[in-house]
VOTI-66183 format. One record per residue: residue number from 1; residue in one letter; chain; x, z, y of N, C-alpha, C, O, CB in turn. Coordinates in steps of 0.02 Angstrom, whole numbers. Glycine has a CB too. Layout:
N
NUM|a|A|X|Z|Y|X|Z|Y|X|Z|Y|X|Z|Y|X|Z|Y
...
END
This chain:
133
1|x|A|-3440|702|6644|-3425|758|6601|-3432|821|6643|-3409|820|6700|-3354|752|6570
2|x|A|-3465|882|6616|-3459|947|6657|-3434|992|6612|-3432|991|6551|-3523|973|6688
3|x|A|-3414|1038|6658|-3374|1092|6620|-3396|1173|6656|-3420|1179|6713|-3281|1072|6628
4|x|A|-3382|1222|6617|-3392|1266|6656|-3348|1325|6682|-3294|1322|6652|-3436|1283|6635
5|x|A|-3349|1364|6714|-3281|1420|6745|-3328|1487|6716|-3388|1501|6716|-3259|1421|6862
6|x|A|-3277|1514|6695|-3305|1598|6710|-3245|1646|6716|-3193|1648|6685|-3357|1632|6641
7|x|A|-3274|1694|6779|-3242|1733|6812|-3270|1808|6802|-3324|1838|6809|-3241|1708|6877
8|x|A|-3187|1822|6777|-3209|1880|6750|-3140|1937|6780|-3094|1914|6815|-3221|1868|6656
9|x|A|-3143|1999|6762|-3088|2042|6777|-3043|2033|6720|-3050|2007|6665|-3108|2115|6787
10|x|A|-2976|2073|6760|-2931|2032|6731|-2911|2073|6665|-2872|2047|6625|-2871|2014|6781
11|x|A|-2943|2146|6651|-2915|2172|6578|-2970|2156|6519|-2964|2161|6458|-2901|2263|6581
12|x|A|-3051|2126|6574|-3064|2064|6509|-3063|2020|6488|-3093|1998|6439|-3091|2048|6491
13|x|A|-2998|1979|6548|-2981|1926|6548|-2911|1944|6468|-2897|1915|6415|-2960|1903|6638
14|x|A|-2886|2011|6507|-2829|1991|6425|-2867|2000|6368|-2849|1969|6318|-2754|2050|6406
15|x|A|-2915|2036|6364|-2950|2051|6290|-2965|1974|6253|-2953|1947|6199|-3033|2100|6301
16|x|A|-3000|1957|6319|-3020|1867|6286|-2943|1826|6263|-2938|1802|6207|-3066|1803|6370
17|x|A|-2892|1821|6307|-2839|1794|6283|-2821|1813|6229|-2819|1773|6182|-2797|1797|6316
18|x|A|-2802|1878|6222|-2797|1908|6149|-2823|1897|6095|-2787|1892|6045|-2809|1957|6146
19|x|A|-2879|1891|6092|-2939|1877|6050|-2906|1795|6028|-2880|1781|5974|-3027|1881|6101
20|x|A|-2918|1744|6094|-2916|1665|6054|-2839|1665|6029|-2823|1619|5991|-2933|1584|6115
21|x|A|-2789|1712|6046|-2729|1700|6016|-2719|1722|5942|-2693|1692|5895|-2681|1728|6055
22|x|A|-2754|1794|5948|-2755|1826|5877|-2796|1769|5808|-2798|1779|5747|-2807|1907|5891
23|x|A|-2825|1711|5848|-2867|1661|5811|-2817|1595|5785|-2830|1547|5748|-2932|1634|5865
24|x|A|-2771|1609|5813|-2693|1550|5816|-2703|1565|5729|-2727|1619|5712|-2585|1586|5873
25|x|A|-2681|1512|5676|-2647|1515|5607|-2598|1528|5620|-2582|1518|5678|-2643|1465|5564
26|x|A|-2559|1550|5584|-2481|1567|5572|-2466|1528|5521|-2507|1519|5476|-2461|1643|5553
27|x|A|-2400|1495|5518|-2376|1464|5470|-2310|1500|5442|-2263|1518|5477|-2368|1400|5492
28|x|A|-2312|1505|5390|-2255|1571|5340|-2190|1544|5376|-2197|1498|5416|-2247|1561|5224
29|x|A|-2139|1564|5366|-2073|1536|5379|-2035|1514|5362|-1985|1489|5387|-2048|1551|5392
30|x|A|-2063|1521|5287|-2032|1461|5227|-2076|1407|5202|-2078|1388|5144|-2011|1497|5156
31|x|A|-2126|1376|5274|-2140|1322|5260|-2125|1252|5252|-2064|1251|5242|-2162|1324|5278
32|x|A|-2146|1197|5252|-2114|1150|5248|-2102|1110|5298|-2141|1116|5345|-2133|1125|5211
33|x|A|-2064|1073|5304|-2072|1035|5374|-2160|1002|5391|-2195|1005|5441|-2008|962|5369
34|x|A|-2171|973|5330|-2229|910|5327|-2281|990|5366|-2305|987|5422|-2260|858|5213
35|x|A|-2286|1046|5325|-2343|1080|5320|-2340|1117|5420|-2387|1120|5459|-2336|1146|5239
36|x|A|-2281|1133|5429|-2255|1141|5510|-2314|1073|5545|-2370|1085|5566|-2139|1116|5523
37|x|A|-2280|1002|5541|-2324|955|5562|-2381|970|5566|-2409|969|5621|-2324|908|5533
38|x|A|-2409|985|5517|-2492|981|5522|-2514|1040|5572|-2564|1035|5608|-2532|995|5439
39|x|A|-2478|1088|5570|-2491|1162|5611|-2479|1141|5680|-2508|1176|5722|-2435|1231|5590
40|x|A|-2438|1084|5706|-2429|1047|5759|-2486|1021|5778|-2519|1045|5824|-2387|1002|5753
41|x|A|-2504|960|5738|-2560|948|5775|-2608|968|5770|-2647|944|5810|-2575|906|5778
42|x|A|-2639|1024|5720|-2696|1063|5741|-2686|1099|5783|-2740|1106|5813|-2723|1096|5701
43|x|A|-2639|1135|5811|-2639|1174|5856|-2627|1147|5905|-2604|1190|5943|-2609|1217|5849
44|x|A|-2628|1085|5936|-2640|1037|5996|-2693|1005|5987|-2701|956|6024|-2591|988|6009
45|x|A|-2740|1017|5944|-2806|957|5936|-2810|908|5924|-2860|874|5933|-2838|940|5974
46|x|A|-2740|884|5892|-2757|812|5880|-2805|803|5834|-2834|750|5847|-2703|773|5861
47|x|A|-2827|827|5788|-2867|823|5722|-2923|796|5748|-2949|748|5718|-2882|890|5680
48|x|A|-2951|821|5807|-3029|812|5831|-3023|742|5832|-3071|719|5802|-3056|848|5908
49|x|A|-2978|689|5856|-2990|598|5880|-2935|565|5831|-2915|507|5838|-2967|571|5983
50|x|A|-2909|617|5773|-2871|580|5710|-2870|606|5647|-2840|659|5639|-2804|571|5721
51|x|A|-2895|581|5603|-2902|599|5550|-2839|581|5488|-2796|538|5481|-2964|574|5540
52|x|A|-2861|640|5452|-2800|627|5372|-2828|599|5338|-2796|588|5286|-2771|685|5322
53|x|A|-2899|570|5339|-2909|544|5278|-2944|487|5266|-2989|473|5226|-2932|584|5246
54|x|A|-2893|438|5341|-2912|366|5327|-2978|346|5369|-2989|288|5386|-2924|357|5245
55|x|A|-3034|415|5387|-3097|391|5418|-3071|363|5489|-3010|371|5494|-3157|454|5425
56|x|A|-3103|332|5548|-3111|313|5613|-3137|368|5646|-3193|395|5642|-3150|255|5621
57|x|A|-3088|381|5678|-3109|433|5733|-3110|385|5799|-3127|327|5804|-3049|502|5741
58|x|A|-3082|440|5858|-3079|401|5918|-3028|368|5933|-3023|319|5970|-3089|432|5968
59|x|A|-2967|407|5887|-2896|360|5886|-2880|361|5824|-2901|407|5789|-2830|384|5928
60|x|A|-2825|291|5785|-2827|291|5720|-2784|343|5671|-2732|374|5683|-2813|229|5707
61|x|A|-2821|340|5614|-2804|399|5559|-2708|424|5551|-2664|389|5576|-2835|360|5473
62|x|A|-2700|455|5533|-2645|474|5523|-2612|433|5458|-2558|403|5457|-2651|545|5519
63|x|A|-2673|444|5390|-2679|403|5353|-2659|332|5335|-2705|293|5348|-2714|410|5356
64|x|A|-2612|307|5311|-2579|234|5318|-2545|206|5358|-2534|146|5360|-2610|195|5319
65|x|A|-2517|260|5406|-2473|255|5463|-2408|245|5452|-2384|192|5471|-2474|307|5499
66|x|A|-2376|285|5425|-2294|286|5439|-2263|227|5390|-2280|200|5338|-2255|372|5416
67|x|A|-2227|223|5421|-2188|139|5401|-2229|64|5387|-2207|14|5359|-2147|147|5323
68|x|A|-2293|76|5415|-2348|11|5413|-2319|-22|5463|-2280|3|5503|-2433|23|5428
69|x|A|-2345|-108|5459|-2357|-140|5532|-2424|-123|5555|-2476|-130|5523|-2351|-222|5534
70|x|A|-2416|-102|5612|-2479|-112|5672|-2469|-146|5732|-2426|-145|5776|-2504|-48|5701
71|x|A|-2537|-188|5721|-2558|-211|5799|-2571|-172|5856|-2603|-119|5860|-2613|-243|5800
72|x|A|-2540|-211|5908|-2521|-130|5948|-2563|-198|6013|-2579|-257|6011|-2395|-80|5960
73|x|A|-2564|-150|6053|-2575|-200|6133|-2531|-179|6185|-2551|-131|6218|-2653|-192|6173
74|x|A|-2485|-200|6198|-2404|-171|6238|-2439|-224|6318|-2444|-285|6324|-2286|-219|6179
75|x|A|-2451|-185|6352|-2467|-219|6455|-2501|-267|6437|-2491|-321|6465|-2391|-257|6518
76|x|A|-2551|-264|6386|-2634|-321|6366|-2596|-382|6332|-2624|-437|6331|-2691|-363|6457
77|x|A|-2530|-372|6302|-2513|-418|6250|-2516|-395|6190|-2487|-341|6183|-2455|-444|6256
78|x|A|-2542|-417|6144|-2543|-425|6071|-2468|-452|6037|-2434|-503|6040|-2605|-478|6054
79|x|A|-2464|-367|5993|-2386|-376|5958|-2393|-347|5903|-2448|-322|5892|-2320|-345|5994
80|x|A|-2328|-340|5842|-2328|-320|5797|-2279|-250|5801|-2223|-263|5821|-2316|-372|5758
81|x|A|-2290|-181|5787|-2242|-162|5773|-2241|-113|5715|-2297|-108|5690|-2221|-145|5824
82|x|A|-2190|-74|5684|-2181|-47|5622|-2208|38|5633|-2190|59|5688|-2097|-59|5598
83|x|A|-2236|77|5603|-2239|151|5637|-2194|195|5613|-2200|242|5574|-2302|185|5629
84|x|A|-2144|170|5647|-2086|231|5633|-2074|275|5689|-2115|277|5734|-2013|201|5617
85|x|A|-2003|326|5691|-2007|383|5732|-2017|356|5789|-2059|379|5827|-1953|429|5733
86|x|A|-1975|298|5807|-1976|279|5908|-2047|280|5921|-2069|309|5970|-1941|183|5942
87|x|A|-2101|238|5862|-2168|234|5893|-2205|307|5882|-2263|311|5904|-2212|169|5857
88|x|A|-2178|367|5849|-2218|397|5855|-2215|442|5925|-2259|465|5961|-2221|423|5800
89|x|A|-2137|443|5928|-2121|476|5990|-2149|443|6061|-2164|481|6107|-2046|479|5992
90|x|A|-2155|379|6066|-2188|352|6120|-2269|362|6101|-2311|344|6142|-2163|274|6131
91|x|A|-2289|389|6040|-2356|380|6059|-2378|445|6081|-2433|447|6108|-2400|352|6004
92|x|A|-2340|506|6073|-2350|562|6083|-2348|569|6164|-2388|591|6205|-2305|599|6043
93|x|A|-2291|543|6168|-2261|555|6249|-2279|523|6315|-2279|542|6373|-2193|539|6251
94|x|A|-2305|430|6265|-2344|401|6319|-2384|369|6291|-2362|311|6295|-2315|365|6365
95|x|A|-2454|368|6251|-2479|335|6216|-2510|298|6257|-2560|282|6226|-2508|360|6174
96|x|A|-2513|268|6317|-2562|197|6318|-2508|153|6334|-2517|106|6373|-2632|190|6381
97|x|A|-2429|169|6297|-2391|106|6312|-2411|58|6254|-2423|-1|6268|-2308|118|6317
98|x|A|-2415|81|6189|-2442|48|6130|-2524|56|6108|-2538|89|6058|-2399|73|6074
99|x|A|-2557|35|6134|-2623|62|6096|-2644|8|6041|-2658|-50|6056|-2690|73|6153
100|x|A|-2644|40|5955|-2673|14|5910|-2742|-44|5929|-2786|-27|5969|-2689|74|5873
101|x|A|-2743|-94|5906|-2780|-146|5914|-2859|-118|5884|-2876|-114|5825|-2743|-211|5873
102|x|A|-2905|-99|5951|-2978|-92|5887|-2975|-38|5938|-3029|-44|5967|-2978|-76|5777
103|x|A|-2936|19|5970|-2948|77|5990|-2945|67|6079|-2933|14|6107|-2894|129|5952
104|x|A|-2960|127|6109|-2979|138|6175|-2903|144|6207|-2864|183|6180|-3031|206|6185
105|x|A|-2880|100|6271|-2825|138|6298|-2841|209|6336|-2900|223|6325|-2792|91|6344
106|x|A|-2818|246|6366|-2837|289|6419|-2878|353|6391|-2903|392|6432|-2880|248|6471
107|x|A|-2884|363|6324|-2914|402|6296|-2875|471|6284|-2898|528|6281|-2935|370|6244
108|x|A|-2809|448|6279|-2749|521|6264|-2707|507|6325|-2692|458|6359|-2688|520|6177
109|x|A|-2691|598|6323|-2649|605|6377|-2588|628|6367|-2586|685|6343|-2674|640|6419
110|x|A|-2521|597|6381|-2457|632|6344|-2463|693|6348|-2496|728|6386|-2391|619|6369
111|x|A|-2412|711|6287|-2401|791|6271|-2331|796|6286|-2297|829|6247|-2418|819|6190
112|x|A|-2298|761|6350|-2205|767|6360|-2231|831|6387|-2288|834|6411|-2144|703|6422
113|x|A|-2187|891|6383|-2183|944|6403|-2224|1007|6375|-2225|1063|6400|-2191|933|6457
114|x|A|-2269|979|6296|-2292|1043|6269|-2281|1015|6195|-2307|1057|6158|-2374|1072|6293
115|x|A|-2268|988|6176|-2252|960|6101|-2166|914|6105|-2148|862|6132|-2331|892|6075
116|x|A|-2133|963|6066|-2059|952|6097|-2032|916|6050|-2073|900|6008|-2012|1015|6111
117|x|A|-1966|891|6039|-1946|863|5981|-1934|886|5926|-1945|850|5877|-1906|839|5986
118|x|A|-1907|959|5917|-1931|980|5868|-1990|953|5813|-1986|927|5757|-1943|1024|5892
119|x|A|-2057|975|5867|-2108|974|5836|-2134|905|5819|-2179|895|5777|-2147|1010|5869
120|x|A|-2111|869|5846|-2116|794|5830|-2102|756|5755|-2137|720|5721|-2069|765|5876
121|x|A|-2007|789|5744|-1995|801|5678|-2022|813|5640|-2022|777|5589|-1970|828|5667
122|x|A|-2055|863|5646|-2112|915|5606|-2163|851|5599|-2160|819|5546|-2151|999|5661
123|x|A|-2198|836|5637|-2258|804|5632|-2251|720|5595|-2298|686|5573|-2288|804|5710
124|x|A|-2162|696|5596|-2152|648|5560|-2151|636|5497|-2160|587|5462|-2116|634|5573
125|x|A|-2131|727|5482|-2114|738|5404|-2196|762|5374|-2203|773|5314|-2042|812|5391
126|x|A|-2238|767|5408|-2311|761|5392|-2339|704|5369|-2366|698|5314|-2346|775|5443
127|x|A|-2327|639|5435|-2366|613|5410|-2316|546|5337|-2348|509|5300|-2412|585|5482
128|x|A|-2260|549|5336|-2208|541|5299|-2247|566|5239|-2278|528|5202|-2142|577|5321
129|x|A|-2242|643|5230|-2301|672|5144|-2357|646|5153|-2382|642|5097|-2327|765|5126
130|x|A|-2392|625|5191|-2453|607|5179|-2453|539|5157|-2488|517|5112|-2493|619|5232
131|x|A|-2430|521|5177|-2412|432|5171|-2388|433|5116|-2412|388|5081|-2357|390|5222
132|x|A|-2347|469|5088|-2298|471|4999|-2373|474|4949|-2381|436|4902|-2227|577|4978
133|x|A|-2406|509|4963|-2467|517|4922|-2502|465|4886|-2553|479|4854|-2509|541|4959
END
């Protein structure tokens, strides 16, 4: 994989910061929890390797998740478990302790220390409405 640097001065360095922040959505303040969630993980990227609407990405959909059994692979054993909050919080915080059966381990990297519990909440009561649907 390559990537690239650019070096620039630093009052066009704030213009550019400014710029991708002024690009942030805002979510009203009388939103909902579920609709908070979703503003969570778009605004961490999860959307790019999980989808809402059931397709296969690089990790599985959001779609048919919460309170399902999934096959998980826990230290290369094959198990069953339910997707409730403990698994979502471990998948956030350490996802290659459970990796869904079919998907890549080593592909995500925890988010302990930028996606807090709060926002976790938030992102339960997301995929919770989505799943009610």
């Amino acid at each position: 994989m390559f990537t690239g640097v650019s070096v620039m001065e630093q009052d066009e360095f704030e213009e550019w910061l400014a710029d991708t922040t002024a690009a942030a959505p805002v979510i009203a303040e009388d939103a909902s929890m579920a609709d908070r969630g979703f503003q969570v993980l778009s605004g961490n990227g999860c959307n790019a390797c999980h989808s809402s609407d059931g397709s296969r990405l690089v990790g599985p959909s959001y779609l048919g998740s919460w309170g399902t059994e999934r096959t998980v692979i826990t230290n290369g054993e094959e198990r069953e478990i339910v997707a409730d909050s403990a698994y979502i919080r471990r998948s956030i915080y350490d996802p290659n302790y459970d990796v869904v059966d079919g998907f890549n381990r080593g592909l995500m990297l925890s988010y302990k220390g930028q996606i807090s519990e709060e926002e976790i909440d938030m992102i339960i009561a997301y995929l919770k409405e989505l799943n009610e649907e």
